[in-house]
N, C-alpha and C positions, 0 to 999 in steps of 0.2 A: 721757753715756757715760763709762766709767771708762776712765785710762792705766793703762799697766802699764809699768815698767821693769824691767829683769833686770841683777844684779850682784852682789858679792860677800855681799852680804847676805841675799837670795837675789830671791823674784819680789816688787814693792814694786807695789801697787796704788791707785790715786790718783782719787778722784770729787770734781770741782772745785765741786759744787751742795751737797753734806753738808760738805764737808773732809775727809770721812773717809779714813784712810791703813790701807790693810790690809798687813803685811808675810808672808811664807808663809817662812819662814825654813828649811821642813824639810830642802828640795834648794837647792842652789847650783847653779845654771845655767853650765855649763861657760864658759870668758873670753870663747872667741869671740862668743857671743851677750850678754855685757854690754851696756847701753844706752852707748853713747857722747855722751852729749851733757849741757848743766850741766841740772840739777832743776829751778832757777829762776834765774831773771833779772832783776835789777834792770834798768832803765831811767832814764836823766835824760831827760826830754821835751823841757826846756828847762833854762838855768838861771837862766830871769828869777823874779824871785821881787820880792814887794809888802811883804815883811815885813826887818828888819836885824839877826837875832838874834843874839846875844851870841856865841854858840858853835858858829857855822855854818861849816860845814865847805866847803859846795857851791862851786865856783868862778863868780865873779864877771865872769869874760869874757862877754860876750853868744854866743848859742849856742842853737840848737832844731834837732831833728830834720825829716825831710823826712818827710811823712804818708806817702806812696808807696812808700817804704824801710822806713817799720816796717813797713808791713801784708806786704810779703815776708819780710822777717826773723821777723814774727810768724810766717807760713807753713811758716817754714823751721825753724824750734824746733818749731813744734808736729808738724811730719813726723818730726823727728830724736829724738822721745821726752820732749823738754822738758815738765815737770808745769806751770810759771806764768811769768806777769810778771809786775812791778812798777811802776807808772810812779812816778817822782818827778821831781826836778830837784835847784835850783828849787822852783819852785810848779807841778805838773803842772797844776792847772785853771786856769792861765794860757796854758795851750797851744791853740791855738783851736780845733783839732777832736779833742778828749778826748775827749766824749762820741761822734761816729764811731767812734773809733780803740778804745774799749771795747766798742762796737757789734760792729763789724768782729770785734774778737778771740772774741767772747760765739758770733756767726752763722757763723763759717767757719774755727775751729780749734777744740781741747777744750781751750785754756791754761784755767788758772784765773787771773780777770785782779785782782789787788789795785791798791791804789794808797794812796800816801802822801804825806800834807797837811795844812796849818796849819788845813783848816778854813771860815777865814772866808770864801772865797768862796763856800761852801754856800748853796743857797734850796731854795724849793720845788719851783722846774723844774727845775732841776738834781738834786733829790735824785731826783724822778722820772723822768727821763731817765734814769740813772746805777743805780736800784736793780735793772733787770732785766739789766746788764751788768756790775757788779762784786761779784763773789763775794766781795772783802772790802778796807774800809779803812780805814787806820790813821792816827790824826789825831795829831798832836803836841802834847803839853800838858807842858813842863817848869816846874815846881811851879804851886803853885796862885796866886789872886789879887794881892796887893802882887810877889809874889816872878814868876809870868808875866808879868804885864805887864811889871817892869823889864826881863825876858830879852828879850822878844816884841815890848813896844810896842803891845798890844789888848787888848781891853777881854775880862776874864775871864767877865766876864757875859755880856756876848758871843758866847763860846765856849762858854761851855753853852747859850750857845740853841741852836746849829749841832748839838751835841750831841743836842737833842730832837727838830730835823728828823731824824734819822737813826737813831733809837732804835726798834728793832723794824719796820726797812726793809732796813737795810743793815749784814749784819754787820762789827761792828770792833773794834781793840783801840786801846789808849793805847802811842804809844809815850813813852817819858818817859827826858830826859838827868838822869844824876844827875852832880853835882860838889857840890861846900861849900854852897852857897843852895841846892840844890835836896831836898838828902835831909834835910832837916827837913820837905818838906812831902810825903815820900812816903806816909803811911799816909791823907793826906784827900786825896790824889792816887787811890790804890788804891779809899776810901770813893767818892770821885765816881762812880770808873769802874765800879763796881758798880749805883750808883744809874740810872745810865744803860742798864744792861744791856752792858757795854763785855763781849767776849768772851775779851780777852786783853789782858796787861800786858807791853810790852818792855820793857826797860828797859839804858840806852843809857849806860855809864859813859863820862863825856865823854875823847875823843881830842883829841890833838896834831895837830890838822889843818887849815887852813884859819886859823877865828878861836878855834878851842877850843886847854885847855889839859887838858896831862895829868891824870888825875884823880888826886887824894892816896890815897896808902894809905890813911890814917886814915878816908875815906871810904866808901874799899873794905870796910874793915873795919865800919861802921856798916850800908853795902849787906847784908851777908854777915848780919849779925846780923837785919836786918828781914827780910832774906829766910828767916831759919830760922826765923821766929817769926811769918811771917804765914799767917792760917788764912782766909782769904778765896774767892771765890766765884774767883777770877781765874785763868786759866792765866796764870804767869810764865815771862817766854822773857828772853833776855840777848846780846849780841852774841858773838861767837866769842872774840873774843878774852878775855874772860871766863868761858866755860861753865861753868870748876870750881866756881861757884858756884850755881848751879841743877843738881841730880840731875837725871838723866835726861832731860836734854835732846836727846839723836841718839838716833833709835832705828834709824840704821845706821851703826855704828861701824865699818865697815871700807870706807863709802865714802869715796874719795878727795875731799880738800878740791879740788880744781880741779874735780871733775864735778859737785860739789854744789850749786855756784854761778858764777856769774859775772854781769859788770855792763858795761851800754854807757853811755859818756856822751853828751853832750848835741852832742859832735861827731863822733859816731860811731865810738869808739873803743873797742872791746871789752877788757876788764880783769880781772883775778881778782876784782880788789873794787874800791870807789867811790874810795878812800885811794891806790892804786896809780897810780905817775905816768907807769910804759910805757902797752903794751899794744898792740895793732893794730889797724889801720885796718880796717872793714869795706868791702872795693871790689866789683866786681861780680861775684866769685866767691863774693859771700854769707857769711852767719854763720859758718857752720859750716868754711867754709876759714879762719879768721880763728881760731875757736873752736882748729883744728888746730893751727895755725900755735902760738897762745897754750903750746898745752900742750906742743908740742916747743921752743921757749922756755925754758919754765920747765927740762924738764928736761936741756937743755945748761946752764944756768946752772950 
């Protein structure tokens, strides 16, 4: 079944089974009936994670969600017009009932349910359990063999095996950090993810956050150049804080950066984005009072 949100962009229409996005841009739906609520939702499930990456961001305090609180909060986004979630962390397939909690969102909301992961704890029960409940997900490959593994600590052949379990099962893209080691190896980064049938390329100019560092200009500038000169099978997407660099990346320019998105952590703490050190507590007045709270917040700020 398809969503529909209403906003200044005009009626925005969402089928979580194609990814197809329809926009009807002819009429603008007067403010009152705008959809109030963010598009999509990041999620940390946990933040335990089995890998020590170089440039990790994610917070290192011990911390998971309560199964019983997301499947509400799922509830509650998907009544209030929210298009998806995301689960990450962490390592979401470290969280014990992932494959329910995908379940759950698949049989009794319309979210479209992604998720984001290193990967390796992929098999074959798992990719089967998993294929008929995530409409899509996105594995993490920053650069390719000598140059992953230093980042990662696993075995790059490895990771394409994980790749083949998932190839023509389970739609997914790459998402890929670039900084100094990394954007030497992005055009057999972009080759693999082709080979595989990967559906899309993010690509993630490494932040000042956690264990990453700022990413160089001179980087930027190298990004910019391979992005204008790559003719590949790949949809390329980019973090916000970057956009100017990929054309046509929003195709609604006049919705507001708070309803587009937002992200809960791993101690249930809802935020504009994952980088953000406020944010408010989700208590038993649910998401969406939390969501409110957030965005009268921001703008007393």
């Amino acid at each position: 079944m398809s969503k529909v949100r209403l906003g200044p962009d005009g009626v925005h229409i969402f089928d979580r089974d194609s990814g197809t996005n329809v926009l009807l841009d002819e009429i603008v739906p007067p403010r009152d009936r705008w959809t109030f609520s963010p598009r999509q939702v990041s999620i940390a499930l946990t933040n335990a994670c089995d890998l020590e990456c170089t440039h990790c961001y994610a917070s290192k305090t011990p911390a998971r969600l309560d199964f019983e609180s997301l499947k509400q909060w799922m509830l509650e986004l998907d009544s209030a017009g929210c298009f998806g979630v995301g689960f990450g962390g962490g390592e979401p397939m470290l969280y014990p009932k992932i494959h329910e909690l995908c379940e759950f969102g698949r049989t009794y909301t319309n979210l479209a349910i992604t998720m984001t992961s290193h990967g390796h704890r992929l098999n074959v029960p798992l990719v089967e359990a998993l294929r008929s409940s995530v409409n899509f997900l996105r594995i993490s490959m920053d650069g390719v063999h000598h140059t992953y593994e230093k980042i990662r600590g696993r075995s790059f052949p490895s990771l394409l095996e994980k790749l083949s379990l998932i190839k023509g099962k389970i739609p997914f893209g790459i998402n890929y950090v670039v900084n100094e080691a990394t954007i030497i190896d992005l055009t057999k980064a972009a080759e693999i993810a082709e080979e595989f049938h990967a559906k899309e390329l993010l690509i993630l100019p490494e932040a000042a956050h956690g264990r990453g560092k700022a990413v160089t200009q001179q980087t930027l500038t190298q990004l910019s150049d391979w992005i204008g000169s790559y003719r590949g099978s790949l949809q390329l997407s980019i973090s916000s804080a970057h956009s100017e660099l990929v054309r046509s990346q929003s195709p609604l320019p006049c919705e507001a950066e708070e309803i587009a998105f937002a992200h809960i952590d791993a101690n249930g703490i809802l935020k504009r984005c994952s980088f953000d050190s406020g944010g408010q507590v989700i208590n038993d007045k649910g998401i969406m009072y939390a969501f409110n709270k957030l965005i009268e917040e921001r703008k007393s700020a």
